[in-house]
N, C-alpha and C positions, 0 to 999 in steps of 0.2 A: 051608586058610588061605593069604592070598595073600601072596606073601615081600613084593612091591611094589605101591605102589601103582598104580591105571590110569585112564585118561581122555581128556579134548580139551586136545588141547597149543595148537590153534590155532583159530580160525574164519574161514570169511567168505562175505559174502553176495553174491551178485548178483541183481538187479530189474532186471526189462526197462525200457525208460527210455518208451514209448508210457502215457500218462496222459491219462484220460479223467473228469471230473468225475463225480459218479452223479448229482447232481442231471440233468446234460444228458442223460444214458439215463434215468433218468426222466423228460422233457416229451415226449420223443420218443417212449417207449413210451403216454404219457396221450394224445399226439394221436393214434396209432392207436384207442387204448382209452380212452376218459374214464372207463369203469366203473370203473377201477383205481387213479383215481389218488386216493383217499384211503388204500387199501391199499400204494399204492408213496411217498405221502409218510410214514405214519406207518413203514415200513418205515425209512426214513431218518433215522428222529428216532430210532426207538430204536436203531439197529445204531450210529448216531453216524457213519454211512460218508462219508465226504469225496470220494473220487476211486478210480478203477479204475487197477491198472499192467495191460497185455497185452500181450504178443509180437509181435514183428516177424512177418510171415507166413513167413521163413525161421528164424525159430527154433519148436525144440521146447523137450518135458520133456530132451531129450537135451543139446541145446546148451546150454543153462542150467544143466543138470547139469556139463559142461566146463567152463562160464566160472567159476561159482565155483571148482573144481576148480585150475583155472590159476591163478585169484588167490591161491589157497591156495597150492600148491605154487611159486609164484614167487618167495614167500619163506621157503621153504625150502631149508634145504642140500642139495645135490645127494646127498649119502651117506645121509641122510634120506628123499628120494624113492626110492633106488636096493632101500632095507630094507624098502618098502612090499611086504604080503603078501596085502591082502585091500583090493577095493575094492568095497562092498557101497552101493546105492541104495535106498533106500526111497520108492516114490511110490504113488500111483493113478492115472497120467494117462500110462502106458507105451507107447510108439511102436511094439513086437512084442509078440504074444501069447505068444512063446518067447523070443527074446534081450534079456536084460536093458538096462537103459537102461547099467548102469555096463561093460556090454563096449565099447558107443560110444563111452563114454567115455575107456578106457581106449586107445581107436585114436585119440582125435580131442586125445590130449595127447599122445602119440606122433608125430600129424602135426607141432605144434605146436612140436615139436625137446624137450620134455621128457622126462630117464633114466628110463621108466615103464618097469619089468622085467616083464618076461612072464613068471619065476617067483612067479605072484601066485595067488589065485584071486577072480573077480569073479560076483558075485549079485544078487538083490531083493527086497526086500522089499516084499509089498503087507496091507497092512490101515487104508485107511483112511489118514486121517490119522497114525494113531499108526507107522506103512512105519517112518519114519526112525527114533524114539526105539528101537523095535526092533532095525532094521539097527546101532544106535552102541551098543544092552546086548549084544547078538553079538558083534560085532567087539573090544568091548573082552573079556570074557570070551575071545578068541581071542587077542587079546594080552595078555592076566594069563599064561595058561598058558605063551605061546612061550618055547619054548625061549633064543634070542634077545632080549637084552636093548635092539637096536635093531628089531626088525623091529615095523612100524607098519601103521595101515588106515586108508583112506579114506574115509570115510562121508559119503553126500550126500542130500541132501533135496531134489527137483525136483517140481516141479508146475506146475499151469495149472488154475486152477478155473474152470468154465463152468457156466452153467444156462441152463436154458429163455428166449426174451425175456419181457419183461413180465411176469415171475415179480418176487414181493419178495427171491428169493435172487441176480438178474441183480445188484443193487449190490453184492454182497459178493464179487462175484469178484475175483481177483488172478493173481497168479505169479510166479516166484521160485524160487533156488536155494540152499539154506545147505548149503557143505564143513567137516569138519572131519577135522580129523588128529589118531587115536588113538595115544596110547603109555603105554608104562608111565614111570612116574615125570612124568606131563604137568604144562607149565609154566600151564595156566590152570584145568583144573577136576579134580578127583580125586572118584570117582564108588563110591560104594560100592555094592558087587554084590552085596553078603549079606543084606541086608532091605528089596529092594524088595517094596512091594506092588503088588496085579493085582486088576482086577475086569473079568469078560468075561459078554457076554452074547448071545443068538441075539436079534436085534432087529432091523427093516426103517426106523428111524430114518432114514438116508442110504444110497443105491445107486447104484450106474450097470450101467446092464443091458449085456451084453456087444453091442459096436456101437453103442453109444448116445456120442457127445460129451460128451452134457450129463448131470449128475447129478439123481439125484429126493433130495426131501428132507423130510421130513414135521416142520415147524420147530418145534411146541411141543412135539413128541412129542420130539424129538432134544436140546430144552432139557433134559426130565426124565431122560433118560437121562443126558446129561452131566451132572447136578449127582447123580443115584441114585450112578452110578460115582465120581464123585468122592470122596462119603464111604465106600465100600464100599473101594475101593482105599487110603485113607490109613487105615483102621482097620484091615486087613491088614498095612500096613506098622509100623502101631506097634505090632502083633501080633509082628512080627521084632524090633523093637527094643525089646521088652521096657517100654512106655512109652504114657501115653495120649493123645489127640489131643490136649488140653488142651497140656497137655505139650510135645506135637511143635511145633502154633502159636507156640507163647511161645519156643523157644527157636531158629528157623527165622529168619533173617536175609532172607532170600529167598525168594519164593515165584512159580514161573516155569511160566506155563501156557498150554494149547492155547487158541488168539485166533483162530476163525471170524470174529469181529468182536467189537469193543473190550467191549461190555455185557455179554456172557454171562462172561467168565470174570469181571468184576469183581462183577455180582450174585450168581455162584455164590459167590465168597467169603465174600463181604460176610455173604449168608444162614448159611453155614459156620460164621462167625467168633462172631455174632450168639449162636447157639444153642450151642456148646462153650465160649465163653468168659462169656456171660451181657453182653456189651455190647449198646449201639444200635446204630443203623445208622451216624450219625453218630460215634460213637465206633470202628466196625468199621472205617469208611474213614478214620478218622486211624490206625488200627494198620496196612492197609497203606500208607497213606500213607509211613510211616514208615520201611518197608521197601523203597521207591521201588518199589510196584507200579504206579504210572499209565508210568511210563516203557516198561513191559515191554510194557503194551497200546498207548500212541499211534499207534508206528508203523504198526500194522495199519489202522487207519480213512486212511491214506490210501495203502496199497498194493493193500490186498484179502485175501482168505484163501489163504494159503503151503499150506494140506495139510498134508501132511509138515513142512513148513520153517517154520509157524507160530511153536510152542511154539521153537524155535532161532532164528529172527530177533527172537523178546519177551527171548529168554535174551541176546543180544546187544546190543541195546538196553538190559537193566537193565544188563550189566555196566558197559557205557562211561557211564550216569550213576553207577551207583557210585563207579567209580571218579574220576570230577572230582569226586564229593562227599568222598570219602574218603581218594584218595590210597592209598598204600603202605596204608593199616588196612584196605584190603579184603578183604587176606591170611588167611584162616582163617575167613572166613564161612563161613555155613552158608546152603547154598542145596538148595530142595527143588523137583525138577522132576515136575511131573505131565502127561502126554500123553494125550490122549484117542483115540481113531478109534472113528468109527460103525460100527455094526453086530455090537456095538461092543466095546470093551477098554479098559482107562484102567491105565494104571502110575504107578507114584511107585517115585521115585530120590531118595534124599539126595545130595546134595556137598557139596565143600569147596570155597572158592577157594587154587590153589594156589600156592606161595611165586613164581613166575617172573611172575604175573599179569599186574601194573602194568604191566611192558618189553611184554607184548602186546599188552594194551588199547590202550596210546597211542599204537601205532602205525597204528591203526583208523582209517579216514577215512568214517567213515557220513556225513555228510552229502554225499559226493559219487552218494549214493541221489536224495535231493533234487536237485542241482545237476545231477543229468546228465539230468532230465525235460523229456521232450520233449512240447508238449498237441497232443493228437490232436482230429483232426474226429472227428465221428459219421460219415462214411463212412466213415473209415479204422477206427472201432472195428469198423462193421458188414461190412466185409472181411475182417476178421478172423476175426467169427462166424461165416460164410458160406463162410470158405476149402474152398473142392472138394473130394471124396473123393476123385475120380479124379485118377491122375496125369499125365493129359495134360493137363487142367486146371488142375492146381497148379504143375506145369511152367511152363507157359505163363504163366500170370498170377508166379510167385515168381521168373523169367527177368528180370523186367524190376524187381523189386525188388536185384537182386544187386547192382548199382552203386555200392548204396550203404552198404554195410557197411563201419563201421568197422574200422580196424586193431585187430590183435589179437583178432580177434573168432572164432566158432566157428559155423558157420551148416550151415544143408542145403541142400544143392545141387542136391537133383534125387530123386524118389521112382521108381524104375526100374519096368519094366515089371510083374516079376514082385511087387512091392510094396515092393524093399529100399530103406532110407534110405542115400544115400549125404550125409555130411558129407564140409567140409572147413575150413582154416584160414586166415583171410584175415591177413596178415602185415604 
């Protein structure tokens, strides 16, 4: 039995600010290929996909894992950062086959002049998309127990999703980094640890073969898996809590899920809701309507797909319209997160929104996501795709990119002989 409660005290995101339309990588991949281009329009119509975000060529999964990192811990108290005990990443798009993304991390906030203690300990987490929801039911179970009533974890969610050109999954790419800072007693979500549900499976749904960039994805077959787990894992869950899905649905405030692209988690409900509660379709989607689930998905259709950092940038998004719809009564919702990863695993977690919430939401500035986009050519997206393995190539070519990097920023500076990533912090 836990004395106190645990969770995310705080969050925050960062998006690369390079933005690229998917319609323009679609005319561009049709005029190589005309055979494709009913395959890559209708591709568009249903994912709803608006625009691509992608990486600077001197950013990784690693610097993005920092910058949110920094954003987080910026405003935090210094005696706050200093209790931090575990700083744990969840991704699939890892820069070493042995040192984790969040060790960089933890050097590259150190450069940065932030009190990061080296009595810590840092790890990763890989499965899929679901890496992070993982890495932050870890971490917080590691802080229910501490001994220590401040000591805290850092959980980050970092990616860069890629596929093949002129595939229908080239539109749905993104990247992104969502931090948050675990403790006991958290001022924004309180996460109960005692009846989550799990549904896992041995499936070839989505991979990336070891050396490969680009991920393989088998899309209607990865549909059925995601909506099979879906209800497999929430009927586990209400197996713990004594209760049945009917039940769970109606009295769930919130319902915050893994968003590859905007359609799939809304059809997955929709159908969900349909068949346990005995509504229409049109009835289904005013019940999440109501719940403010279109908020949760928007922002996805014009970032791309987070990975890891999906299902936490939809959780972030619903909070900050809740909360202008709601004000202070946001307090003691009930919010039910479900995370997917292919190949694959689906969890459900209940929360609560917790009593400090409001004072953290509002001090959220998401649309500086939006404001800080910058629109990219097609050559500049296709530089990106193309970026060299070797690194006297990527040297050479990311040398003359360095100019331009923003203050405050966190970038890599050079991939050394032997293969090491050296970062560093531009101030």
């Amino acid at each position: 039995m836990l004395k106190s409660s645990v969770g995310i005290s705080n969050l925050s995101v960062y998006i690369p600010r390079l933005k690229i339309k998917s319609e323009t990588v679609a005319e561009a991949r049709i005029k190589v290929n005309p055979d494709i281009e009913s395959h890559i329009k209708r591709a568009i119509e249903y994912t709803g996909q608006k625009s691509i975000r992608f990486p600077n060529l001197w950013e990784d999964t690693s610097t993005m894992a920092a910058q949110a990192s920094w954003q987080l811990l910026n405003e935090t108290d210094q005696k706050d950062i200093s209790s931090l005990r575990y700083i744990v990443t969840g991704t699939e798009t890892g820069v070493d086959h042995s040192k984790p993304v969040s060790a960089y991390v933890e050097g590259m906030l150190q450069k940065s002049g932030l009190n990061v203690p080296e009595t810590l300990s840092t790890s990763q987490v890989q499965h899929a998309c679901a890496g992070g929801t993982i890495s932050m039911l870890n971490v917080s179970a590691l802080v229910a127990i501490s001994p220590g009533e401040k000591e805290s974890g850092l959980v980050i969610c970092s990616d860069i999703a890629r596929y093949e050109k002129g595939t229908t999954a080239e539109i749905t790419q993104g990247a992104g980094s969502v931090a948050m800072l675990i403790e006991k007693n958290p001022d924004l979500l309180e996460l109960d640890l005692t009846t989550m549900g799990y549904a896992s499976k041995d499936v070839d749904d989505f991979f990336r073969p070891l050396g490969s960039k680009t991920a393989k994805v088998k899309g209607r077959f990865s549909i059925k898996c995601y909506r099979e787990s879906l209800k497999s894992a929430l009927l586990d869950h209400c197996l713990r809590r004594d209760n049945t899905l009917p039940e769970l649905l109606k009295e769930t405030d919130m319902f915050v899920l893994h968003v590859p692209y905007k359609t799939l988690p809304m059809e997955a409900m929709e159908k969900l809701i349909q068949k346990q509660l005995g509504l229409s379709r049109e009835e289904a989607n005013e019940f999440l309507n109501k719940r403010g689930f279109q908020a949760s998905i928007e922002a996805t259709e014009k970032i791309g797909n987070l990975y890891t950092g999906s299902m936490f940038l939809a959780l972030t998004f619903l909070l900050k319209e809740r909360y202008e719809k709601f004000g202070s009564q946001i307090i003691g919702k009930k919010v039910l997160l479900i995370s997917y990863g292919s190949g694959n695993t689906m969890s459900v977690v209940s929360a609560k929104i917790a009593g400090n919430a409001p004072q953290v939401i509002k001090k959220w500035n998401l649309e500086n996501i939006w404001e800080s986009a910058i629109n990219s050519s097609l050559d500049q997206y296709e530089e990106w795709l193309d970026t060299p393995s070797g690194y006297e190539e990527f040297n050479k070519l990311n040398s003359k990119k360095l100019s331009d990097i923003p203050e405050n920023s966190f970038f890599l500076q050079e991939i050394r002989e032997d293969g090491y990533h050296e970062y560093s912090f531009q101030k």
